[in-house]
N, C-alpha and C positions, 0 to 999 in steps of 0.2 A: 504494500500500500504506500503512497506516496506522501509524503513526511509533509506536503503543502499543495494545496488545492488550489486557482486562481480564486479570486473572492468571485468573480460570472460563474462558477461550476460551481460553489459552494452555494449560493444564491437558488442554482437548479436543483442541486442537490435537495435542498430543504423543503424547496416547494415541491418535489419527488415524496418528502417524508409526509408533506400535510396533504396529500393524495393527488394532486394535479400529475394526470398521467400521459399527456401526446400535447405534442409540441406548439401549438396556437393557446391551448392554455397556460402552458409555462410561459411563454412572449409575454400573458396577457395578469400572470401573475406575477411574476419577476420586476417588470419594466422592459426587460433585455430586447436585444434585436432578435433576428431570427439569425443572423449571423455570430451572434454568441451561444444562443441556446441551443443552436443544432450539434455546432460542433462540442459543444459540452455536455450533452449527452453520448456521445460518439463516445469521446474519453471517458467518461464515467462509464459505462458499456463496456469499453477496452478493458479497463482498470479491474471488473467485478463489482463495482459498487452501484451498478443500476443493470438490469435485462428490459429486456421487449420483445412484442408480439405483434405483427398486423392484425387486425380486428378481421374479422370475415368480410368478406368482399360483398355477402350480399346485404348486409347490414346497412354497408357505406352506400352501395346503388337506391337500396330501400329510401335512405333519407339525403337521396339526390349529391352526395360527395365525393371525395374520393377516401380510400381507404386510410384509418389513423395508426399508426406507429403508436401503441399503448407504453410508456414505460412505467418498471416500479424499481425500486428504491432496495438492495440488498442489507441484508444485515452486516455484512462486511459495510455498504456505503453507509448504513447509520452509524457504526463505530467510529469511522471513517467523517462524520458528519458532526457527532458528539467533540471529536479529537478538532474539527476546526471551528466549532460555535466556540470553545474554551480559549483555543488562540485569538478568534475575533470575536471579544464579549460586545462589540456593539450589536451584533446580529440579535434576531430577537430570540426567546429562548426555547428550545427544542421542545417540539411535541410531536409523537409517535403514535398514530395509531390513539390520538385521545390521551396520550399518557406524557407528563413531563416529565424528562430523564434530569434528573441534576448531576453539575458537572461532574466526569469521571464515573460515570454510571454506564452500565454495561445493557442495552437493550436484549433482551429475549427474543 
């Protein structure tokens, strides 16, 4: 795992942990571009600390779109997420799944 995260990937990251899962919502939670949130998912992806799935193809015909790129957020990237909210205490404070982890707290 990587000892520092850019603060745009740690930003995806989070909003990964508070459930925003394909990428027009993370643009639209974030602030970010689309030119940082894609490629930060990529890397977070590479890394292990986020997967994904395309959504079924007829779901996205059904409601007239194109298909979403779902991601979520690994428990390696919530570790991984916990270890960079403590380096950047500005960030707002971790919550998982409903549950606040306090600093140096190990997610389940």
């Amino acid at each position: 795992m990587p000892t520092k995260l850019p603060v745009g990937t740690i930003m995806v990251l989070h909003a990964l942990a508070r459930g925003h899962r394909y990428g027009f919502d993370l643009i639209e939670q974030t602030g970010l571009t689309s030119g940082t949130v894609y490629p930060a998912l990529e890397r977070l992806e590479g890394l292990g600390l986020a997967r994904s799935r395309w959504e079924d193809e007829r779901v996205a015909r059904r409601e007239k779109r194109p298909p979403r790129r779902y991601f979520e957020i690994t428990a390696e990237g919530k570790r991984a997420l916990i270890d960079a909210l403590d380096r950047y205490r500005a960030l707002a404070p971790l919550t998982i799944d409903g549950v606040a982890y306090p600093r140096g707290a190990e997610p389940a």
